[in-house]
N, C-alpha and C positions, 0 to 999 in steps of 0.2 A: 531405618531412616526413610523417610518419605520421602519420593523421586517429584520435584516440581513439573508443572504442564510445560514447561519453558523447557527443562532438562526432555521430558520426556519427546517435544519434539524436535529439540535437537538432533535427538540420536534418531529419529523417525527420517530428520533427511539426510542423517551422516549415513543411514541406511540404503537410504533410494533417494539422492540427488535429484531425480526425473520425478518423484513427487509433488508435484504442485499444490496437493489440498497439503500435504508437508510443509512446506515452505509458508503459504500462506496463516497458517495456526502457528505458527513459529514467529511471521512477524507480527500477527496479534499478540502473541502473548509479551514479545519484545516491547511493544507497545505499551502494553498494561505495566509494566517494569520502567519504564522509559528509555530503552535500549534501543536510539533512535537509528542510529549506525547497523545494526542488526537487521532490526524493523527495514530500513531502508534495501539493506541487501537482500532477507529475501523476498521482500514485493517483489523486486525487481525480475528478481529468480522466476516467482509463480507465473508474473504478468511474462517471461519469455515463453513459460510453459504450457498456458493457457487464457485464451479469446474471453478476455473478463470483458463484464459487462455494465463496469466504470468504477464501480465501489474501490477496487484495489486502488484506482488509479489516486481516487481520494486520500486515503489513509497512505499514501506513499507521499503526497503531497505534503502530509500533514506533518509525517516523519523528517521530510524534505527541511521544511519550515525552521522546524528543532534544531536542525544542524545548521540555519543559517544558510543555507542551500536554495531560496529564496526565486533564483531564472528557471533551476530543476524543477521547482514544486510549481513552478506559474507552467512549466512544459506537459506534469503530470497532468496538472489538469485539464490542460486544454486536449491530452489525449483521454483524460476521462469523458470530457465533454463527447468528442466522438464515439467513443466507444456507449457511453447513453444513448444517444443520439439511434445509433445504431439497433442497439438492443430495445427501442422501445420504454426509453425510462426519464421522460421529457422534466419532471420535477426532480431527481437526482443532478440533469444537463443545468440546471436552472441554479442548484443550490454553488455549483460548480464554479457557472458564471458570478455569480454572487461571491463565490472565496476569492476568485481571480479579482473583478473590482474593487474588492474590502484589500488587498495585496496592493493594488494597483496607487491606492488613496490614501492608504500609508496606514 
């Protein structure tokens, strides 16, 4: 039987919880499945684990969305925005403020 990427990193952070790049391939691939609740959890996990530099905050946003979680995913973003901002990634800050108004207008 062939072990899925989902399976596989699963057990990658039942391994080492303190894994970050762990967590965050976990909720990609939760993601690719639609496993929004998953996906949500560990963004959350990596973004505690590691000084991301907005992307995650996106894709947690997006997870956010899914679940109808809607104030959370307007919160993600506005910390994604900073976190571009910071890092030097003005057109990621941009698409940011663009998902927040398209949220915002219904």
């Amino acid at each position: 039987m062939t072990t899925s990427r989902l399976e596989t990193f699963r057990a990658l952070v039942a391994k080492n919880p303190r894994n970050a790049v762990a967590h965050f391939g976990l909720a990609n691939e939760a993601m690719k499945e639609s496993h929004w609740a998953e996906a949500a959890e560990h963004l959350r996990a990596y973004l505690s684990l590691h000084d991301d530099e907005g992307n995650a905050y996106g894709r947690l946003a997006e997870a956010l969305v899914h679940l109808g979680r809607v104030d959370e995913a307007r919160e993600a973003l506005g910390q994604g925005i900073s976190a571009a901002q910071r890092c030097g990634h003005p057109g990621m800050a941009e698409e940011f403020r663009e998902r927040l108004e398209e949220m915002e207008n219904g």
